[in-house]
C-alpha positions as CSV (number, residue, x, y, z in Angstrom):
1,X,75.3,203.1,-17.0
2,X,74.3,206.2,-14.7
3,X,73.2,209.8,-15.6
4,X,76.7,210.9,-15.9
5,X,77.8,208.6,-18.3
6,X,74.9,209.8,-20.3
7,X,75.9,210.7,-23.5
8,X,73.7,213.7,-24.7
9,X,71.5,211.3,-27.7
10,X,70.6,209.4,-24.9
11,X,70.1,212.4,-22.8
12,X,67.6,213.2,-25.6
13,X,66.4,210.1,-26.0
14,X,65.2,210.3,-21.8
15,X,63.2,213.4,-23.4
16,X,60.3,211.5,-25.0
17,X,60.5,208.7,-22.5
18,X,60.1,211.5,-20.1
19,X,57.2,212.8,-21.6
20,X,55.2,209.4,-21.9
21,X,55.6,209.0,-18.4
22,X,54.6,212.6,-17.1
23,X,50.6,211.6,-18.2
24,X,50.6,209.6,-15.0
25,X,52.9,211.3,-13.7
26,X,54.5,215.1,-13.9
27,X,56.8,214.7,-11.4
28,X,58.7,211.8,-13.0
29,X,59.5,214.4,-15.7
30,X,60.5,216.9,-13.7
31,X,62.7,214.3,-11.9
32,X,64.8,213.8,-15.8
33,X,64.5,217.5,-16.5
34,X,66.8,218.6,-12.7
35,X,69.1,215.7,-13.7
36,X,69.3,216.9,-17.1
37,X,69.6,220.2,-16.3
38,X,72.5,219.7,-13.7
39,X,74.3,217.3,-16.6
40,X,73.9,220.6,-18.8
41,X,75.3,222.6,-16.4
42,X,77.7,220.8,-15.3
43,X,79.1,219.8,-19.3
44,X,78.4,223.4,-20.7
45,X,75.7,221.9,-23.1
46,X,73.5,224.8,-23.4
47,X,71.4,223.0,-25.3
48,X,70.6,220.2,-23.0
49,X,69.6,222.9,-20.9
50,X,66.3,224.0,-23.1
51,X,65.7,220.5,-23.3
52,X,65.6,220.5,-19.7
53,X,63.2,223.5,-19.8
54,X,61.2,222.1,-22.3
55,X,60.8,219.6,-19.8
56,X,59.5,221.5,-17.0
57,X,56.7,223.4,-19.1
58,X,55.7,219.7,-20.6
59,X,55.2,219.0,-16.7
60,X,53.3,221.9,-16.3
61,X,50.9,221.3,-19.1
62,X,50.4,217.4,-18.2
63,X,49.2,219.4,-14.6
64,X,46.7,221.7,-16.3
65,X,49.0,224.7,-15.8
66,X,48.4,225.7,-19.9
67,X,49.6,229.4,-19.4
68,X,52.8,228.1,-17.7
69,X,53.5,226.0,-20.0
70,X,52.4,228.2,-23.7
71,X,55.1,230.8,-23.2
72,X,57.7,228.2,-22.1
73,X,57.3,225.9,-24.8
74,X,57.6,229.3,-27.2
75,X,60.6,230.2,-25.5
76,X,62.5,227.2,-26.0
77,X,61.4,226.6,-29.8
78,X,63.0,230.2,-29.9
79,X,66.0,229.0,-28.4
80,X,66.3,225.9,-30.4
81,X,65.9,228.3,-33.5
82,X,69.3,230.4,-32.8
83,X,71.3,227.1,-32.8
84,X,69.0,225.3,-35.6
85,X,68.5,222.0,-33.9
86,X,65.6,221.1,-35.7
87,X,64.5,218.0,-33.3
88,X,64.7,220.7,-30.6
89,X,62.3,222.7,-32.3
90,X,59.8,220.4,-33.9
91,X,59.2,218.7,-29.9
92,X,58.9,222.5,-28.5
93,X,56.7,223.4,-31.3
94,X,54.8,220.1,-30.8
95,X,53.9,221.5,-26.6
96,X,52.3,224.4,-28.4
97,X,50.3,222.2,-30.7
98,X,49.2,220.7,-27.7
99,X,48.0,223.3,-25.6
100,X,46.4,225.3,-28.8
101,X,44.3,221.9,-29.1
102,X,42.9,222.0,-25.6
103,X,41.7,225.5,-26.1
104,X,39.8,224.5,-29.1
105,X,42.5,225.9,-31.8
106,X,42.4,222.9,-34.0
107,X,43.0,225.2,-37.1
108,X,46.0,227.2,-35.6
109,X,47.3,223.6,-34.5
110,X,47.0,222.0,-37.6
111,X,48.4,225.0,-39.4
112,X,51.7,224.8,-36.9
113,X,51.9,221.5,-37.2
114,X,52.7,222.0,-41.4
115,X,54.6,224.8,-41.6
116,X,56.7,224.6,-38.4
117,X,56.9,220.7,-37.5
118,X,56.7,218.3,-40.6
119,X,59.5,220.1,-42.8
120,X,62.1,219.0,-39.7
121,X,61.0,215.5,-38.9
122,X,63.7,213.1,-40.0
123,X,63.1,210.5,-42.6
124,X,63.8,207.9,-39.9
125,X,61.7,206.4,-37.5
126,X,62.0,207.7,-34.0
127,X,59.4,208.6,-31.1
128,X,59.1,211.9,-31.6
129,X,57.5,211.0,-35.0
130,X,55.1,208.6,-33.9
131,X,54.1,211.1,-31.2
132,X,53.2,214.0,-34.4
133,X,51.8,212.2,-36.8
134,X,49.3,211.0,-33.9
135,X,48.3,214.7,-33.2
136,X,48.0,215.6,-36.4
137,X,45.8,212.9,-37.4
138,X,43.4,213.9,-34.2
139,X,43.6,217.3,-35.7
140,X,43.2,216.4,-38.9
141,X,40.1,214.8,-38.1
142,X,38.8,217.5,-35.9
143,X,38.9,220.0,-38.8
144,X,36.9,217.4,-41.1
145,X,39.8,216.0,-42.9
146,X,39.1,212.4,-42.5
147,X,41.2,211.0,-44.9
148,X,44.3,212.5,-44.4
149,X,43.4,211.2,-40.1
150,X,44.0,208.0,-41.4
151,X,47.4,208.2,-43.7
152,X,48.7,210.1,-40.6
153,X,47.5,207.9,-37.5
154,X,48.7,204.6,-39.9
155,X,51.9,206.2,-40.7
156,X,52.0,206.3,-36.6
157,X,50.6,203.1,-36.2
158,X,53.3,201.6,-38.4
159,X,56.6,203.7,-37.3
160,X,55.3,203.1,-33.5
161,X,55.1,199.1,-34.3
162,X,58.7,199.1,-35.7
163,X,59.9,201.0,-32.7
164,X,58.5,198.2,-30.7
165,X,56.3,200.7,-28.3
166,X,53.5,198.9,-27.8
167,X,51.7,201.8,-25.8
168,X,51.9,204.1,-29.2
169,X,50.4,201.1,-30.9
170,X,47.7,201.2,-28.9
171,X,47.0,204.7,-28.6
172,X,47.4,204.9,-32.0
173,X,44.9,202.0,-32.6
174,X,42.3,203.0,-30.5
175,X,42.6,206.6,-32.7
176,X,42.3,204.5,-35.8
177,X,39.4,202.7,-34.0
178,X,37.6,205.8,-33.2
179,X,37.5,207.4,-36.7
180,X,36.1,204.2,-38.2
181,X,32.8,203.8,-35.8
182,X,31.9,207.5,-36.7
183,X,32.4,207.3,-40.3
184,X,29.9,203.7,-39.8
185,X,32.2,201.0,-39.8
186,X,31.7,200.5,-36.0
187,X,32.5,196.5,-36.3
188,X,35.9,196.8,-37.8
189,X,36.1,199.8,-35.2
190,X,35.3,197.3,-32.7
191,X,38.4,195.3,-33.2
192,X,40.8,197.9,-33.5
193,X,39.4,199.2,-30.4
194,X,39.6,195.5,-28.5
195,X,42.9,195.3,-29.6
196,X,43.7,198.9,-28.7
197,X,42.7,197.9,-24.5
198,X,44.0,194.2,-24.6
199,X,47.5,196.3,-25.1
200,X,46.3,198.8,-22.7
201,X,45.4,196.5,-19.4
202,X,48.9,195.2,-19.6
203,X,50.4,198.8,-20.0
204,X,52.5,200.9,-17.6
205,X,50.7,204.0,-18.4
206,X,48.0,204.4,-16.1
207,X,45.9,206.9,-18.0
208,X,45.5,204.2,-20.8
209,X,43.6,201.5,-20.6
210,X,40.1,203.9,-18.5
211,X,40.4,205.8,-21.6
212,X,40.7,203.3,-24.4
213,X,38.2,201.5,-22.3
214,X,35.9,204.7,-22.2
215,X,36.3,204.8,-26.6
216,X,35.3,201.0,-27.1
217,X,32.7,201.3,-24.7
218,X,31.0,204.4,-27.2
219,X,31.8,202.2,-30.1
220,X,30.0,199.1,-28.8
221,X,26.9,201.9,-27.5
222,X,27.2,202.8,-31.7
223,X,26.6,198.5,-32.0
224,X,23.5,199.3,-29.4
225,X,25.6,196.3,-27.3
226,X,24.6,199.0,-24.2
227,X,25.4,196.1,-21.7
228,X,28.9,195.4,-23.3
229,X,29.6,198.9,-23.5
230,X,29.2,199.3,-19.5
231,X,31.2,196.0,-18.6
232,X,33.8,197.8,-20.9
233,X,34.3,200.7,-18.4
234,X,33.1,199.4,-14.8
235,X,36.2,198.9,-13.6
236,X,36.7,202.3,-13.9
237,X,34.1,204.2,-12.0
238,X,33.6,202.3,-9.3
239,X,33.8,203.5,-5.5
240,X,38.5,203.4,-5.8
241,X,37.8,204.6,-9.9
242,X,40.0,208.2,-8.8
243,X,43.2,205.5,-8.8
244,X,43.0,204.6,-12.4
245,X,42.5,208.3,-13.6
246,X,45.3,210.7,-14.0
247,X,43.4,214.1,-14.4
248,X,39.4,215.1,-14.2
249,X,39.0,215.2,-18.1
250,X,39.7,212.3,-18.6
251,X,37.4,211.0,-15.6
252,X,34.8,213.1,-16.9
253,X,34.8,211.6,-20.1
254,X,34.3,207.9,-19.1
255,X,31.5,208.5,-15.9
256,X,29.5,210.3,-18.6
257,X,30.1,207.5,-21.3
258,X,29.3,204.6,-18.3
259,X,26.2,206.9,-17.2
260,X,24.8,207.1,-20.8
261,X,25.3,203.0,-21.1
262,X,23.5,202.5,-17.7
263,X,20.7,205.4,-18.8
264,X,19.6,203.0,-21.8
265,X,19.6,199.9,-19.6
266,X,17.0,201.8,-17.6
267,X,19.4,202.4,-14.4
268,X,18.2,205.8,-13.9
269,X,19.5,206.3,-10.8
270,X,22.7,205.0,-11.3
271,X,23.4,206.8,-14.5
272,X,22.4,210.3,-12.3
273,X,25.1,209.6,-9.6
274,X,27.8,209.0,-11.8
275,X,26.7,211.7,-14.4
276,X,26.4,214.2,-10.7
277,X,30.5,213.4,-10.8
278,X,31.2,214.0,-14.5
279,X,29.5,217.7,-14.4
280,X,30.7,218.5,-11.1
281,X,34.2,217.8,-13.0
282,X,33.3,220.2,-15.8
283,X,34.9,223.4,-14.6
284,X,38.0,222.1,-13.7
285,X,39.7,221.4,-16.4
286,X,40.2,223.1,-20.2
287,X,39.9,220.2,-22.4
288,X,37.7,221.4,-25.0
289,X,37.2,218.4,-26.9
290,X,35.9,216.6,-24.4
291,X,33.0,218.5,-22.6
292,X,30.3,218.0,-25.2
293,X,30.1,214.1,-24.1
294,X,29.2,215.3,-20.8
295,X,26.8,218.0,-21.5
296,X,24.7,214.9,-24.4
297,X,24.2,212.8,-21.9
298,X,23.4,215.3,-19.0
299,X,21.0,216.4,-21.6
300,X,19.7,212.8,-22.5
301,X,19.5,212.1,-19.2
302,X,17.1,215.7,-17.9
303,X,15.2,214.3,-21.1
304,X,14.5,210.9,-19.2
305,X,13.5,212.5,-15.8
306,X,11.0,214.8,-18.2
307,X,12.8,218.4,-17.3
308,X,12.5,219.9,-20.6
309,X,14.0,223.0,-20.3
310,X,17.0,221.7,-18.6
311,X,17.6,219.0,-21.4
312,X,17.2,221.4,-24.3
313,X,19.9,223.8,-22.6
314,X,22.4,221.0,-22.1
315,X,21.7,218.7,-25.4
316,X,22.3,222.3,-27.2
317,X,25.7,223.2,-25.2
318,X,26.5,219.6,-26.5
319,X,25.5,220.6,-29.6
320,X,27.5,224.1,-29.5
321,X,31.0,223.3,-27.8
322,X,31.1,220.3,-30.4
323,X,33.1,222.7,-32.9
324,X,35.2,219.9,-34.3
325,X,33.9,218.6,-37.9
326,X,35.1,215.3,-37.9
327,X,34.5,213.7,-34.3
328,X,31.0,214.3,-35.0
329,X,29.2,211.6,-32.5
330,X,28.5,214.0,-29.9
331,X,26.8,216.4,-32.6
332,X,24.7,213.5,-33.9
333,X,23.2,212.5,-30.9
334,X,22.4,215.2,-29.4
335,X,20.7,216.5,-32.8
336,X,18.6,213.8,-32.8
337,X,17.5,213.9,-29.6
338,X,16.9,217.7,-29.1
339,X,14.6,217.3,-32.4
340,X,12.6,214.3,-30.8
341,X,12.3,216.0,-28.1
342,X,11.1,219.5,-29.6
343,X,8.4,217.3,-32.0
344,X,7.4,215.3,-28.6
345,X,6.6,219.4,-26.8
346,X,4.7,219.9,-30.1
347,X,7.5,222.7,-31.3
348,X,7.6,222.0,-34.6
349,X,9.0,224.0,-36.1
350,X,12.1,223.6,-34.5
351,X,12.0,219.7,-34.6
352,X,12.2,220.7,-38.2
353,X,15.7,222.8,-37.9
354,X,16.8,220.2,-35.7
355,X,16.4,217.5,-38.2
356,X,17.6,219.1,-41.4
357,X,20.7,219.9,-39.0
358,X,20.9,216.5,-39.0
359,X,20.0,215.1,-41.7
360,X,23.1,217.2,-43.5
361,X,25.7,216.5,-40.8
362,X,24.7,212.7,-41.8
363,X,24.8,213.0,-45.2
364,X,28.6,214.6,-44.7
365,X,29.3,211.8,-42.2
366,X,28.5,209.0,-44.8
367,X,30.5,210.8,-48.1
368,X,33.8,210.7,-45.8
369,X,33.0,207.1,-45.1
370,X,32.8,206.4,-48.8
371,X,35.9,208.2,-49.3
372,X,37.6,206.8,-45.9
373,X,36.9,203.1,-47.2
374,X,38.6,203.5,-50.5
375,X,41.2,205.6,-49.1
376,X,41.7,202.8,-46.5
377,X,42.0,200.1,-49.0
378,X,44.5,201.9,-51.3
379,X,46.3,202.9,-47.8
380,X,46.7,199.2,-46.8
381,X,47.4,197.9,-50.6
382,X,50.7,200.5,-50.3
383,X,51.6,199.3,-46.9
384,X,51.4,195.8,-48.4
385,X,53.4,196.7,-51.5
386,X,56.3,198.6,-48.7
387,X,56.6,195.4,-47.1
388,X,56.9,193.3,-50.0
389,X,59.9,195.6,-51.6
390,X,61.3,195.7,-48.2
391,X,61.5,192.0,-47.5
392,X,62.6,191.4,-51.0
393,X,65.7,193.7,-50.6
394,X,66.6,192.1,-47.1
395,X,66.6,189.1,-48.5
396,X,68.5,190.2,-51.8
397,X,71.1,191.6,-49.1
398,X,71.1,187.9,-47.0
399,X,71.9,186.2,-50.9
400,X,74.7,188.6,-51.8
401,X,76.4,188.8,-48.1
402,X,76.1,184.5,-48.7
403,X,77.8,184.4,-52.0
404,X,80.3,187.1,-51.2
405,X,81.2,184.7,-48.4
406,X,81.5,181.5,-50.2
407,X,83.7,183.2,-52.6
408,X,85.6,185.1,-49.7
409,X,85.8,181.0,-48.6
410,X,87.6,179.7,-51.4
């Protein structure tokens, strides 16, 4: 069937396949949004139309134009309003989400995401589902709220694996994956997190698999497996490493990871070249979130080579622009680094601020692991008990559709 046979729920449809392939690629989305906005033109569907413009600012942000995209994606969730399609509005809402996240606005994302997104999602699975309860449990963990992370990313997890999407399984795994290693359950962590990349290699999403890769490799460097955790992410900064990345945070993220993996094998001078590319990246892009990777191990790294003053400035920018309360890694390390390295210069005093810093964001970090492990089991237990009463009714359904058969029969 071409485009103009298209009716407009598969029009719709095109939406959030357009927007898993506009990572990699923006201009593939752009491509659906001028065929979709001709079809809308063409058929007098106004509303096809904002889809289409939703569309173009979706391209826009996936290209690091954010104040293209903000106003656009608050244009068209006004639009949708006027004529109440809810999905319309929930997916525009969801692009400002987005871009409120990658300025750091975790609390004004969160809060959009409950009043404004969750009361219109439908009860059924669909792929604009999967894609929200993802955010929102990154968001959820960002603020500190652990638990509720993990209903929301397996509630993701589950819808995306009866969708059959296997690259929302794996994103969604890898999440899951991430949020066990920081609350101390890096082994379990570790297999999410394999399984997460052995999806992700085979994947027609480019951005993927470097960064799955790049989230294993800090779990296995939580395991101290420092050698493991480097094979995990060669492939991807080596000398053609600019083909498997689709934009500089995400690059920036994994040559830091891969130069902090090489910096405790004792590569020094490896580790400086590819940490050189990671902060040269630093300024070009807006993805809050990530930088504090960047600036720990430029800091760990100064630390090595012995320039003091330079280590404490960068392992306390690391310390600083980590503002999220649950992905707390980042924060850890550096804490404990910048107050071994304040008691090694004799500064006591502040080896002791350091450490108490430290000592509480620990003593946080381990409660939500208490409470993440029982809220995991009792998570799973329900998920068990779903399944049970689900294949006991489709099988109740398979025995009556039998009998009313053999008595149709007779």
């Amino acid at each position: 069937m071409n485009e103009h046979e298209w009716s407009e729920t598969e029009w719709r449809e095109s939406c959030f396949l357009a927007f898993d392939l506009m990572r990699d690629a923006p201009e593939q989305g752009r491509a659906i949004a001028a065929a979709m906005r001709r079809q809308a033109l063409a058929r007098r569907l106004p509303v096809l139309g904002t889809f289409a413009e939703l569309l173009f600012a979706f391209a826009d942000f996936f290209e690091g134009k954010l104040a293209l995209a903000e106003p656009e994606f608050e244009r068209t969730a006004a639009m949708f309003e006027l004529v109440g399609d809810e999905e319309g509005i929930a997916f525009a809402n969801l692009g400002t989400v987005a871009v409120w996240r990658k300025h750091g606005m975790s609390e004004q994302a969160y809060s959009l995401c409950h009043s404004k997104i969750l009361p219109l999602l439908s009860s059924r699975d669909n792929r604009l589902s999967v894609m929200i309860f993802n955010i929102l449990g990154t968001l959820s963990q960002e603020l500190g709220f652990t638990e509720e992370a993990v209903r929301h990313f397996y509630t993701s997890l589950e819808q995306a694996r009866r969708l059959n999407i296997p690259n929302r399984v794996s994103q969604v795994l890898a999440n899951l994956g991430e949020i066990f290693y920081l609350s101390g359950n890096a082994t379990y962590a570790e297999e999410l997190l394999e399984e997460a990349r052995r999806l992700a290699v085979n994947s027609n999403e480019r951005w993927l698999a470097p960064f799955i890769s790049t989230m294993l490799a800090l779990c296995k460097l939580a395991l101290e497996k420092y050698e493991e955790a480097y094979l995990s992410v060669l492939s991807y900064v080596d000398e053609d490493s600019a083909a498997h990345h689709t934009d500089n945070a995400s690059r920036a993220f994994c040559f830091s990871v891969a130069a902090y993996t090489l910096a405790m094998q004792g590569q020094l001078s490896k580790a400086d070249q590819l940490n050189a590319v990671a902060m040269d990246l630093l300024e070009s892009f807006e993805d809050r979130p990530l930088k504090p990777y960047s600036w720990w191990v430029s800091g760990h790294l100064h630390q090595c080579h012995q320039r003091y003053p330079e280590a404490i400035h960068d392992l306390q920018r690391a310390i600083e622009e980590n503002a999220n309360k649950g992905y707390c890694y980042t924060s850890l390390c550096a804490m404990k680094a910048l107050g071994d390295l304040y008691a090694s210069l004799g500064q006591f005093e502040e080896a002791y601020q350091q450490q108490q810093c430290y000592l509480e964001l620990y003593t946080k970090m381990q409660g939500r692991a208490t409470r993440l492990h029982v809220e995991t089991v009792e998570f799973k237990n329900a998920l068990k008990q779903t399944e049970l009463a689900l294949r006991l009714t489709e099988s109740a359904l398979q025995e009556r559709q039998l009998l009313q058969h053999q008595l149709a029969s007779r």
